[in-house]
C-alpha positions, 0 to 999 in steps of 0.5 A: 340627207336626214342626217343633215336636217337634223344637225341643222334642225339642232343648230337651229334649235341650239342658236334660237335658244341661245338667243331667246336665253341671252335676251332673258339674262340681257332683261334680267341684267337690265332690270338689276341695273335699273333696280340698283340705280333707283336704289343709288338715286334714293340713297343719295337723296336720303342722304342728301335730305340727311345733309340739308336736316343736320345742316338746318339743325346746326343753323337753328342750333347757332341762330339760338346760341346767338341769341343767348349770347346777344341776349346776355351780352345785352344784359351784361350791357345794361347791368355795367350801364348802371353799375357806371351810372352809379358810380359816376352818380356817387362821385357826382354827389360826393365832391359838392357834399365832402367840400361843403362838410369841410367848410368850418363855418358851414359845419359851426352852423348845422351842429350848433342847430342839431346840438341846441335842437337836442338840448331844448328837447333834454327836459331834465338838461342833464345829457352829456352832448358828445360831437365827433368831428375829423382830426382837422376839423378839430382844430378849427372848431375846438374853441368854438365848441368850448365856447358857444356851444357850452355857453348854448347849453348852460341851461342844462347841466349836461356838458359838451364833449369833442372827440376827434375820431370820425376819418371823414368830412362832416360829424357825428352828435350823441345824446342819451344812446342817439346818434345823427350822423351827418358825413359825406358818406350819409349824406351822399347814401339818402341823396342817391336812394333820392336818385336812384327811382330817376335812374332805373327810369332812364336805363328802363326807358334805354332799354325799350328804345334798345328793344324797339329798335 
């Protein structure tokens, strides 16, 4: 009889601890687990803060590359604007001026004005006057200049020499060491230093509208 109580007193001891060690190990698992799953949720939003940071930084990085780009795109804009303004200005300018400087009887007058200007100005009247016109302008104001012109400037004893060596519409006249040059090149330079303060003002008006916008 004591025999037995014992052997049961034993199993009841052994399955009482059995199950007060597997509520430990259960608690003890429990807890890993919770632990490991916290550490799962924060590394996954550590990650995910990790993805939105990159993804708000290569947002801002090709926001800015943007605006670069926009930027010099805008002043590619504006420097072809008037680089076009420009040229289409020259052209402008250089039809009327070449056609007006080809004119026989336009060219008669202005040179035989600059020409008599320089001879009543030559106080000794010993100054060779030297007039560089094109090769096709030669022939139509050959006689004339040997003539009138030479006749204009018999006051003096300087004379009247033709050279026909200029590539372009218009003349050139040397007196003692000074030359006025009056061809389409010129002439089409100091018309568009007149232009140009006009045209800085429409591309810099442009651009603030551009801006505004």
């Amino acid at each position: 009889m004591g025999n037995t109580d014992t052997i049961e007193s034993f199993v009841s001891k052994l399955k009482t601890e059995g199950v007060e060690q597997g509520k430990k190990e259960a608690a003890q698992l429990s807890s890993q687990a919770e632990q490991q799953a916290a550490q799962v949720v924060a590394d996954a939003r550590a990650q995910a803060d990790k993805i939105i940071a990159d993804a708000r930084a290569e947002a801002e990085r090709i926001l800015s590359r943007g605006r670069t780009e926009l930027e010099l795109a805008s002043r590619d804009s504006v420097l072809k604007l008037r680089e076009s303004l420009v040229k289409a200005t020259e052209l402008v300018l250089t039809r009327p001026v070449d056609a007006q400087l080809k004119e026989a009887q336009f060219l008669k007058d202005l040179i035989q004005t600059i020409v008599l200007r320089y001879v009543e100005a030559d106080l000794q009247g010993s100054s060779s006057v030297k007039i560089n016109i094109s090769p096709e302008m030669q022939k139509q104001l050959s006689d004339w200049a040997v003539g009138k012109l030479r006749t204009a400037a018999q006051s003096g004893s300087g004379g009247i020499d033709l050279q026909q060596n200029l590539r372009q519409a218009g003349f050139e006249v040397s007196v003692r060491g000074a030359t006025v040059e009056i061809t389409t090149a010129s002439v089409v330079e100091t018309l568009m230093q007149l232009v140009g303060p006009s045209l800085r003002q429409i591309l810099s008006q442009a651009n603030q509208k551009r801006e505004s916008k």
